[in-house]
C-alpha positions, 0 to 999 in steps of 0.5 A: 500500500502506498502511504504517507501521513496526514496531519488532522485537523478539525473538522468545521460543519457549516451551512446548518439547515433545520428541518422541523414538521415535514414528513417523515417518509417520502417517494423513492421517485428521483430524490437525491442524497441531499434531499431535504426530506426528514429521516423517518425515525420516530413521530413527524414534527420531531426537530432535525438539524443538518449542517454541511461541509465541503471536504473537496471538491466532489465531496461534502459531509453531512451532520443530521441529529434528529430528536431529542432525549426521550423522557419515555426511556429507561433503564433495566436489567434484561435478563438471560432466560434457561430452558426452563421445565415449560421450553421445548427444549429444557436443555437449551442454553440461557437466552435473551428471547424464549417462549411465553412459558419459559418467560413466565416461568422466570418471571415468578421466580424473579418476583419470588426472589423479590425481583420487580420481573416482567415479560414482554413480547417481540415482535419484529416487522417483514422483510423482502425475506422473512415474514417477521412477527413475534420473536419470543419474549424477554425478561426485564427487572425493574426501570431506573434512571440511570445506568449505574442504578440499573448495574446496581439491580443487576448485581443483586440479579446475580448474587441471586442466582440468576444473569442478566445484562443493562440495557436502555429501552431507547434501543428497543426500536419503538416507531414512537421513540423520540430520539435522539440519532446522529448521523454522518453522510459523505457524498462522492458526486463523480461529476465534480470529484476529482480524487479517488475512492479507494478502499484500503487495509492495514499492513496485510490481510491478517492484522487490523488498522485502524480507520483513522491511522487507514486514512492518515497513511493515505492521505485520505480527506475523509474514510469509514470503515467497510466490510465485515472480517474475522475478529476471533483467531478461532475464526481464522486470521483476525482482520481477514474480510470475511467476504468478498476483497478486491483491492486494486482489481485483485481478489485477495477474499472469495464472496461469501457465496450470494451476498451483497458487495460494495464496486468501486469502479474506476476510483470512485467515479461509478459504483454499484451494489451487486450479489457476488459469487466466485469460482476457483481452480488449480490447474496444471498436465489437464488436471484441475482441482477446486479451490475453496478459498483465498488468503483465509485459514484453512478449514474456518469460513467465517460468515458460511457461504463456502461449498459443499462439506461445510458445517453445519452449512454451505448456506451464509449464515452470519457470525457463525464459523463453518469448518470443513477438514478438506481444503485447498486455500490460495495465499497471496504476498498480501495475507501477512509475513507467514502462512498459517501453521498446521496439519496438510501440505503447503505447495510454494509457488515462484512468481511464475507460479513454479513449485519451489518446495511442498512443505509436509506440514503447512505454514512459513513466509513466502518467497518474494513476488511469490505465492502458496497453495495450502491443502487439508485432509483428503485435499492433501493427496491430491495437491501432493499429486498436482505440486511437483518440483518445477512444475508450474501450476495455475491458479483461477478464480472468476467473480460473477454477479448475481445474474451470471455475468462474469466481473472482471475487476479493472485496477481501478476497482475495489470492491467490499463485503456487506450485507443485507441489502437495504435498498434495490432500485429506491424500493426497501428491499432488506434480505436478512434471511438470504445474507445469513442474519436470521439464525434456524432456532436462535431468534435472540441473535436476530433480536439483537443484531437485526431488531435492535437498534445499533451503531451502523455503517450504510454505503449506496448510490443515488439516482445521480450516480453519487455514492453515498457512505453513511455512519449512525451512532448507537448503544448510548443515550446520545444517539439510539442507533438504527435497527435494520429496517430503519437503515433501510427506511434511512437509506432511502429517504436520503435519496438511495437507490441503491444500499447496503449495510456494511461492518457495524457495531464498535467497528462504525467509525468515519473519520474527516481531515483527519479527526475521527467525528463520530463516537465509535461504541467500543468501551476502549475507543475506536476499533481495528477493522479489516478494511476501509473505504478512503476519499483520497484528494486528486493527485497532483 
């Protein structure tokens, strides 16, 4: 990666525009990303302050808080829910949702250790991919006034006998809430941006950055960060997108098959949503072998979405870590100083592609310019039998979108894992279900990650062809947060035709000459992420 230094500076909104009593939500029609629509978040009327900034030419940065502090919202101690002797499956694990039985069934033993106990219904609204409707119930303990009354309440909770968790109801995602919300909007106009859209990672594929020291490196006016990436070394190699990288038109990640990517195509100058799926193969003397991934850990496919023999599915399913003990992964100079160690075989590549060696047991640096095929279990053979000495071997790997068509990423294209899809053609159009976020018997996942309301980073395009990279602040009293269908209502009464969600949570981070000006929701600040997006300044 090219990089310098650029020193910060604050970021000076101006040209505030108040945007009180007008509608809540408005046609798709041809709005574009400066529309003065109000966002659809809480009741019509509510007050709403947008300020805008020019970083370049091309590109201006929008700050809208909507609503205020709502004296309607609390504390209160959520708690986890067993099996209990009512559930359809005693057995199972404690969980935030459960069914009405086994809610109740806490409920009473709360109230009978003297517990202030309710429960409460979720239900959830339909997608373009799920039909909604009541998730299963919660428990919750006693309304307090601030956060440390409630984390008082649920150390009793504990010493009781019992788990539990703080939680501010102004996360739940009520239509009525008042608010508040802050977000950022960045808007790349091609017509008058003269820079570059780039998106950029750290110093290579398995060690995470910063978005702000991302920026700083490049130069960058502005940045967010991007697609979602391993975090857990259980899960594979920590800052390794889980989902489809191109970085410079080279394919560094493979899709998580189907799901939604983010094209930059030319340096920013055009953009686009599209569902990406890829092929991979080895080839050499008329022999070709199946590739199953690139530049990951063997045998863990962050997020599914891999092939056939993966468990428990070859289907995406998000935040889950399916493993397969067959595998042929491809490792480029940009996964990191070494492979990964293991059991298998490890054939090392010249820059020609020739075998130099084949290692017995996996994992070492690479030769200069050079590449490696990693192998495990029944694979192993089979390398073995492909990789000999001298002989060179050629590797493939073929994009294709979600109508067949082969993608055929230019130097100038960069392309960044997401999911769900927000928005298709200026229609809410959010796939939870086809992406992976809605998890077979666990509706406590999808409660928290879809229903609820969190930190979000959006990225789409308008009917003007700009691009549109958008952070919402979450998890404080400061700023509620978006739940999904939210980001998409968001998405779309900004002007969107096009939107998805990228990486969210602690990683939603966007940074403006050099200052990061959002609140990142981690404990410890801002988060190291896998990858980012940079508004680069045009190049003299």
């Amino acid at each position: 990666m090219k990089k310098r230094r650029l020193g910060g500076a604050a970021v000076a909104f101006g040209v505030v525009l108040a945007v009180t009593g007008l509608p809540a939500q408005a046609s798709a029609g041809n709005r574009t990303a400066d529309a003065r629509a109000a966002l659809p978040l809480g009741p019509a009327g509510l007050a709403e302050t947008r300020t805008t900034q020019t970083l370049q030419p091309g590109v201006t940065l929008t700050r809208i808080v909507r609503g205020a502090v709502d004296p309607a919202h609390h504390w209160t101690v959520e708690a986890s829910i067993p099996g209990g002797d009512t559930s359809p499956d005693p057995d199972a694990p404690p969980t935030t949702l459960k069914d009405k039985a086994s809610a109740d069934e806490l409920v009473a033993e709360l109230r009978g250790d003297g517990f202030d106990a309710r429960a409460e219904q979720v239900t959830t609204p339909r997608t373009a991919d799920y039909a909604g409707g009541t998730l299963g119930w919660r428990v919750r303990i006693g309304s307090f006034t601030s956060q440390s009354a409630a984390a008082t309440e649920r150390i009793r909770v504990i010493n009781a006998g019992h788990s539990g968790s703080v939680t501010y109801t102004g996360w739940d995602g009520a239509t009525t809430d008042r608010g508040p919300w802050r977000l950022d909007v960045l808007t790349v106009d091609p017509r008058t941006f003269r820079g570059t859209l780039d998106a950029a990672y750290g110093p290579d594929i398995e060690n995470r950055e910063t978005v702000s020291a991302l920026a700083g490196d490049a130069g960058a006016v502005a940045a967010v960060n991007a697609g979602f990436f391993v975090l857990d070394p259980r899960s594979g190699a920590p800052g390794d997108p889980a989902g489809v990288g191109v970085f410079d038109g080279r394919l560094l990640s493979e899709p998580v098959s189907g799901r939604p990517g983010l094209v930059v195509r030319d340096g920013g100058r055009s953009a686009q949503i599209t569902r990406l799926t890829w092929e991979g193969r080895v080839t050499a003397r008329g022999t070709a072998l199946t590739l199953d991934g690139v530049n990951r850990v063997p045998g863990l496919i962050r997020n599914c979405g891999g092939s056939e023999g993966d468990s428990p599915t070859s289907l995406p399913l998000h935040d889950v870590t399916c493993t397969n003990p067959d595998q042929l992964v491809a490792f480029t100079q940009e996964y990191g100083a070494s492979t990964p160690q293991g059991e298998g075989v490890e054939a090392v590549l010249d820059s020609r592609g020739r075998v130099l060696e084949l290692r017995s047991v996996r994992g070492g640096p690479l030769p200069s310019g050079g590449s490696s095929l990693q192998a495990t279990g029944r694979q192993a053979a089979e390398l073995t039998a492909l990789a000999r000495p001298g002989e060179r071997l050629r590797v493939e790997t073929t994009l294709r979108d979600d109508q067949g068509r082969r993608v055929t990423p230019s130097p100038g294209t960069d392309i960044v894992n997401a999911g769900p899809e927000l928005v298709r053609d200026g229609r809410l159009h959010v796939t939870p279900a086809t992406d992976g976020m809605v998890h077979p018997d666990d509706p406590s996942w999808y409660y928290g990650w879809v229903h609820k309301r969190n930190p979000r980073t959006l990225a789409g395009t308008d009917a003007a062809g700009r691009t549109v990279l958008v952070t919402a602040d979450g998890r404080s009293t400061a700023s509620l947060g978006l739940s999904i269908t939210e980001s998409a209502k968001v998405a779309r009464s900004l002007g969107l035709r096009d939107a998805a969600n990228l990486d969210g949570g602690g990683s939603t981070t966007m940074v403006a000459n050099g200052q990061v000006i959002n609140d990142p929701s981690d404990a410890a600040g801002e988060r190291p992420v896998g990858d980012a997006l940079l508004i680069l300044p045009r190049r003299r």
